[in-house]
Gaussian input, Z-matrix of N, CA and C with variables (Angstrom, degrees):
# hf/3-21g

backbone

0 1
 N
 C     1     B1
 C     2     B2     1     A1
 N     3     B3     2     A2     1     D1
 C     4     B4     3     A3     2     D2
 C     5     B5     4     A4     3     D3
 N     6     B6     5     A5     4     D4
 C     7     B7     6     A6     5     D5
 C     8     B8     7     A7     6     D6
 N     9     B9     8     A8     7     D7
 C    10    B10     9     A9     8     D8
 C    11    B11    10    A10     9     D9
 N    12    B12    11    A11    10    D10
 C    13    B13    12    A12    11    D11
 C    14    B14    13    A13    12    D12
 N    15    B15    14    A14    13    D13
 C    16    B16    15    A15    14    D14
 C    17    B17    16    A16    15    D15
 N    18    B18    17    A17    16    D16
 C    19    B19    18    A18    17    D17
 C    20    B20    19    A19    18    D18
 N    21    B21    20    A20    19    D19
 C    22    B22    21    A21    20    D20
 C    23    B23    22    A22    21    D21
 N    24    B24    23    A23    22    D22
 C    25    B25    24    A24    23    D23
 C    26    B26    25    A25    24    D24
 N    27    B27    26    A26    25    D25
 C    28    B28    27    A27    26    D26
 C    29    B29    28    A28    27    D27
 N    30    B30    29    A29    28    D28
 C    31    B31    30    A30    29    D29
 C    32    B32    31    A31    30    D30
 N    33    B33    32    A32    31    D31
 C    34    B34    33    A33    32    D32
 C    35    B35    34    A34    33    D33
 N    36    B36    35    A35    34    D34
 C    37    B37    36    A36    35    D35
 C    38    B38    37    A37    36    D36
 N    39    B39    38    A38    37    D37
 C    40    B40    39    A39    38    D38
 C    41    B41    40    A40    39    D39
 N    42    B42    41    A41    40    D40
 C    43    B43    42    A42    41    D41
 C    44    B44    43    A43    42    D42
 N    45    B45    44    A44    43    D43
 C    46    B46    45    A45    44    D44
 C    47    B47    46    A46    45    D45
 N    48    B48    47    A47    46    D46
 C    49    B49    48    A48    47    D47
 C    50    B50    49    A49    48    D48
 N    51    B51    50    A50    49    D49
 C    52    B52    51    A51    50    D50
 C    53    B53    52    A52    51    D51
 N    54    B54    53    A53    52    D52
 C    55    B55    54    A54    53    D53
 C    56    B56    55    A55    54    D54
 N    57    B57    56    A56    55    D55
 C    58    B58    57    A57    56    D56
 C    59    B59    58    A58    57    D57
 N    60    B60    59    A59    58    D58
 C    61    B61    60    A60    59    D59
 C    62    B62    61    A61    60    D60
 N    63    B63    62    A62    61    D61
 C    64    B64    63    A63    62    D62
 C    65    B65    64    A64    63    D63
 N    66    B66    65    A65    64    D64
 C    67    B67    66    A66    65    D65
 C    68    B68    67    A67    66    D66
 N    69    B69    68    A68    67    D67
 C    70    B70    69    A69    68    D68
 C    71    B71    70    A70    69    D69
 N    72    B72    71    A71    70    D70
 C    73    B73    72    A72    71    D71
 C    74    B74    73    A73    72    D72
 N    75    B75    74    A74    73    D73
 C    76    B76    75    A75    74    D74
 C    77    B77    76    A76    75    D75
 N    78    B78    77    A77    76    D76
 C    79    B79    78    A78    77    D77
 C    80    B80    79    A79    78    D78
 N    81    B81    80    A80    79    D79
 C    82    B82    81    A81    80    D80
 C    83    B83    82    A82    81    D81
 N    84    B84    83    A83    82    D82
 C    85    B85    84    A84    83    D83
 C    86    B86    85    A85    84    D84
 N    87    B87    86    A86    85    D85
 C    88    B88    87    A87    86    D86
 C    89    B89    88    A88    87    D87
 N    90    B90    89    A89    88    D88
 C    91    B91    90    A90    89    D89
 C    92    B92    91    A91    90    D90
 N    93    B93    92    A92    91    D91
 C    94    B94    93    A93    92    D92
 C    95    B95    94    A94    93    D93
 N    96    B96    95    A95    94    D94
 C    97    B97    96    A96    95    D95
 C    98    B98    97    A97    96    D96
 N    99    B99    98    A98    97    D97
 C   100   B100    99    A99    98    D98
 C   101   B101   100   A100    99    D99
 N   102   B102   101   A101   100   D100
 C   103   B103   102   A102   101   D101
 C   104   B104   103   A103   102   D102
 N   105   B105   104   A104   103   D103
 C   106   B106   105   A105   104   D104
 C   107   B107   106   A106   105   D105
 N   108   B108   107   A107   106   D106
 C   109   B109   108   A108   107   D107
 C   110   B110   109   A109   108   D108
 N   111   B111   110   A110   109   D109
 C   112   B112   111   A111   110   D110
 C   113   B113   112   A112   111   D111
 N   114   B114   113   A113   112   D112
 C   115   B115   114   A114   113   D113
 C   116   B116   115   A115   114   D114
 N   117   B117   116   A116   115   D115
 C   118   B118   117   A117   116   D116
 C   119   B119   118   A118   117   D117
 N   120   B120   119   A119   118   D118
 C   121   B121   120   A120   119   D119
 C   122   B122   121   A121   120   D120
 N   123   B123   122   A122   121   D121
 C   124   B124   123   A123   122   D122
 C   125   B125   124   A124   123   D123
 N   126   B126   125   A125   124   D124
 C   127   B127   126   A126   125   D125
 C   128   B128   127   A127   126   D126
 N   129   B129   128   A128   127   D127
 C   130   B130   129   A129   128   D128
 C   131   B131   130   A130   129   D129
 N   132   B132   131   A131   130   D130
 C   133   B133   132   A132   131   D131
 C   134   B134   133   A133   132   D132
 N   135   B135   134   A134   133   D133
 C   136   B136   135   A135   134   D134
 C   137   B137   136   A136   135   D135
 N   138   B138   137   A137   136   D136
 C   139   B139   138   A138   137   D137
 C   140   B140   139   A139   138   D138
 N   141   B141   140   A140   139   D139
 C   142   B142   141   A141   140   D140
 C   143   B143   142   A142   141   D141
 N   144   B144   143   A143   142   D142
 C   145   B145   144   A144   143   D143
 C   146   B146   145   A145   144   D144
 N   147   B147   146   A146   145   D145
 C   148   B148   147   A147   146   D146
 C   149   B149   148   A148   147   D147

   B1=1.4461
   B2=1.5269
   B3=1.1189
   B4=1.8369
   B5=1.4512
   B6=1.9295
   B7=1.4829
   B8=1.6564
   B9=1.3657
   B10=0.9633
   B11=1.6904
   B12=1.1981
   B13=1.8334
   B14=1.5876
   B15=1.3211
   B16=1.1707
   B17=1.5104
   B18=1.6788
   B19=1.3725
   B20=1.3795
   B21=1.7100
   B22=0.8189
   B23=1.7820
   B24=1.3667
   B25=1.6184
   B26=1.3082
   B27=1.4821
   B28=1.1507
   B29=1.3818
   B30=1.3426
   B31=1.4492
   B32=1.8948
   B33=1.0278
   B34=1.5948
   B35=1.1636
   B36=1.1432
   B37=1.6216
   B38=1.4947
   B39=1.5455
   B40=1.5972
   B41=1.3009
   B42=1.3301
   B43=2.1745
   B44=1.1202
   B45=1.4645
   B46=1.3123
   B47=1.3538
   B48=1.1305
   B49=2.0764
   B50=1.2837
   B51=1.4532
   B52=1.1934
   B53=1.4570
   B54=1.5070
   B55=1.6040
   B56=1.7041
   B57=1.1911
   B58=1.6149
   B59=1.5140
   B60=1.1270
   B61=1.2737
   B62=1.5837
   B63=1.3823
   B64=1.5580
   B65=1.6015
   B66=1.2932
   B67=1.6070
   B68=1.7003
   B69=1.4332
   B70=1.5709
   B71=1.7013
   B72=1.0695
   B73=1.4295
   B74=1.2679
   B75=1.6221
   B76=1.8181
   B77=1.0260
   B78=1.4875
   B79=0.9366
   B80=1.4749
   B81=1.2557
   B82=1.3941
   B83=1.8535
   B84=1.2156
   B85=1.1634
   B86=1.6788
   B87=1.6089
   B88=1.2956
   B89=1.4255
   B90=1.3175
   B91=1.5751
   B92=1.5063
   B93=1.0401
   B94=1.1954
   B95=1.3377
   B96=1.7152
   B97=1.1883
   B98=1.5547
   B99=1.0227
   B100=1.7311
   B101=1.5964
   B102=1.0527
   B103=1.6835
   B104=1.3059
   B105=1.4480
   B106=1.7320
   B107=1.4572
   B108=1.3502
   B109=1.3203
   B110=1.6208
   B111=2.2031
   B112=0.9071
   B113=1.7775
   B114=1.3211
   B115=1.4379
   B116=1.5987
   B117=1.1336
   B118=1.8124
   B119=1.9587
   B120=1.3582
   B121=1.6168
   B122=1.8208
   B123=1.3094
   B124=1.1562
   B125=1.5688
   B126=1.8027
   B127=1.9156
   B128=1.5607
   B129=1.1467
   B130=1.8117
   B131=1.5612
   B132=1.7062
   B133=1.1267
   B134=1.9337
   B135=1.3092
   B136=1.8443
   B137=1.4297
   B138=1.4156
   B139=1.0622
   B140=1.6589
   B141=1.3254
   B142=1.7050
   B143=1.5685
   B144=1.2420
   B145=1.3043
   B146=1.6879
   B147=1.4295
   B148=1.4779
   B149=1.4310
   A1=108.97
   A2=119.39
   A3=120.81
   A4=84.61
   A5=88.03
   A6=113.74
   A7=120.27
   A8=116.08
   A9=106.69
   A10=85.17
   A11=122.65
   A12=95.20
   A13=136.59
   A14=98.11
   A15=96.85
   A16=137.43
   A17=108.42
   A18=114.14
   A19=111.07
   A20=138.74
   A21=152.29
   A22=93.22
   A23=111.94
   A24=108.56
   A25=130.82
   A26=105.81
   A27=129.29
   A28=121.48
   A29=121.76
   A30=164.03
   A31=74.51
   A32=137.29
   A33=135.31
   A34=99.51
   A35=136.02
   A36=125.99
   A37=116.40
   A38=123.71
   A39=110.40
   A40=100.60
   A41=126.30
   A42=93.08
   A43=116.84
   A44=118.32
   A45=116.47
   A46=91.28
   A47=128.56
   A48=119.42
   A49=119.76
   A50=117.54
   A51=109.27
   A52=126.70
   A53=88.69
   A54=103.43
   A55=131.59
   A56=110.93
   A57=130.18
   A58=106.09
   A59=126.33
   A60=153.49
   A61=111.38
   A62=100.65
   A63=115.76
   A64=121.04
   A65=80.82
   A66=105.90
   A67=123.61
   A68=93.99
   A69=120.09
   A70=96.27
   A71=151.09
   A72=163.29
   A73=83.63
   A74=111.43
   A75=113.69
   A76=107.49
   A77=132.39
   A78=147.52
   A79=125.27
   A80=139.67
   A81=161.24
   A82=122.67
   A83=104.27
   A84=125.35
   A85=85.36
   A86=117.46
   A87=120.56
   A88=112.37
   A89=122.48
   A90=142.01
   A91=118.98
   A92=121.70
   A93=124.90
   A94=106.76
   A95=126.51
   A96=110.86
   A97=108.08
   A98=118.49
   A99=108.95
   A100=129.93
   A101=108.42
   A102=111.28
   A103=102.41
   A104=125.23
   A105=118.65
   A106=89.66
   A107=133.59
   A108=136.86
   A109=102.32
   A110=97.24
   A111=93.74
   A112=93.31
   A113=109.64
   A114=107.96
   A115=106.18
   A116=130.81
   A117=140.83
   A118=91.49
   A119=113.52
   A120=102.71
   A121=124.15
   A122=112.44
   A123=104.48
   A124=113.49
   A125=88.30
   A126=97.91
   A127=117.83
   A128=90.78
   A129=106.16
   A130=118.42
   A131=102.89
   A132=106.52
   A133=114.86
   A134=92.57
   A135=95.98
   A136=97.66
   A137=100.45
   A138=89.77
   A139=132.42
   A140=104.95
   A141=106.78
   A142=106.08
   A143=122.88
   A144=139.67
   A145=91.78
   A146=109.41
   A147=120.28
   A148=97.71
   D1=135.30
   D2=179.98
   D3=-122.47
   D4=142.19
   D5=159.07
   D6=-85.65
   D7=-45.98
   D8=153.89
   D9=99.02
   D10=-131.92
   D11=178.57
   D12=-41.79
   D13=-42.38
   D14=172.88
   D15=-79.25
   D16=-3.75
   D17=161.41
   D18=-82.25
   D19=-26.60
   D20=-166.86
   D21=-73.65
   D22=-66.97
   D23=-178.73
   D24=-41.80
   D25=-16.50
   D26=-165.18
   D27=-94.92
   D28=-38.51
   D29=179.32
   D30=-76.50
   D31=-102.34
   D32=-148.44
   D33=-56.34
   D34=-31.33
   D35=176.71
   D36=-81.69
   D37=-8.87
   D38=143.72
   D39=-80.99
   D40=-40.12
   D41=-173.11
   D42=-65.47
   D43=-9.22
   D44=-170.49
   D45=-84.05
   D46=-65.59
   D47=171.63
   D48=-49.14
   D49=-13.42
   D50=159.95
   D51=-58.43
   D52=-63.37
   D53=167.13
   D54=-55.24
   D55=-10.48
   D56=167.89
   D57=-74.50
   D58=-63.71
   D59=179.72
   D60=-45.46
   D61=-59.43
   D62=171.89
   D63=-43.29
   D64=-62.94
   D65=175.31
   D66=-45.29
   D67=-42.67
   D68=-169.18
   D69=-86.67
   D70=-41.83
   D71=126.85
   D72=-2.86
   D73=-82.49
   D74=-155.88
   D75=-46.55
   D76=-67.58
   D77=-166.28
   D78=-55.84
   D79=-33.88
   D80=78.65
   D81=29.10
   D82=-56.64
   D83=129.74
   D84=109.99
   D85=46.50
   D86=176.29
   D87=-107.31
   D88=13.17
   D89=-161.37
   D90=-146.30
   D91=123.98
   D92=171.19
   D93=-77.13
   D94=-43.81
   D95=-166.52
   D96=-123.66
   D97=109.41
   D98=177.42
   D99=-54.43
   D100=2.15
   D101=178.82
   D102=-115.39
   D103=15.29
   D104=-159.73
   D105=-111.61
   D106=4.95
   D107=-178.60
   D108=-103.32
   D109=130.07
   D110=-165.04
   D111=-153.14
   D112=50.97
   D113=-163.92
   D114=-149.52
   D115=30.82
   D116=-166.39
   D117=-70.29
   D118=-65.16
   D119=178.43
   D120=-56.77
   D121=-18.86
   D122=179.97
   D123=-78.50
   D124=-47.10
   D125=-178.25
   D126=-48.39
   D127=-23.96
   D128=-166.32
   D129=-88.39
   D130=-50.27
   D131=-175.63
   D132=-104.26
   D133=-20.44
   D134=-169.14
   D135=132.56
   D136=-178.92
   D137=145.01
   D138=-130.00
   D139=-177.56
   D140=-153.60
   D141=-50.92
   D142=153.77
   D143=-174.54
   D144=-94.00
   D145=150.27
   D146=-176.33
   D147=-120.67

């Protein structure tokens, strides 16, 4: 089933924690690159069940 906006809103609000995360890494100083972070649902939740 697709939502269609609302999967879309959803989808930008992990890159957007991606990009929080990244940043916070950089800044932190555990990252060389702040946009190379790409893992906020796994760190958070696990990861995905198959």
């Amino acid at each position: 089933m697709k939502f269609g906006t609302i999967e879309e809103l959803w989808y930008e609000w992990l890159h957007f924690c991606d990009r929080v995360m990244g940043w916070l890494n950089y800044v932190i100083g555990n990252a060389e690159d702040p946009y190379s972070y790409d893992g906020f649902w796994e760190d958070v939740f696990g990861q995905p069940q198959k």
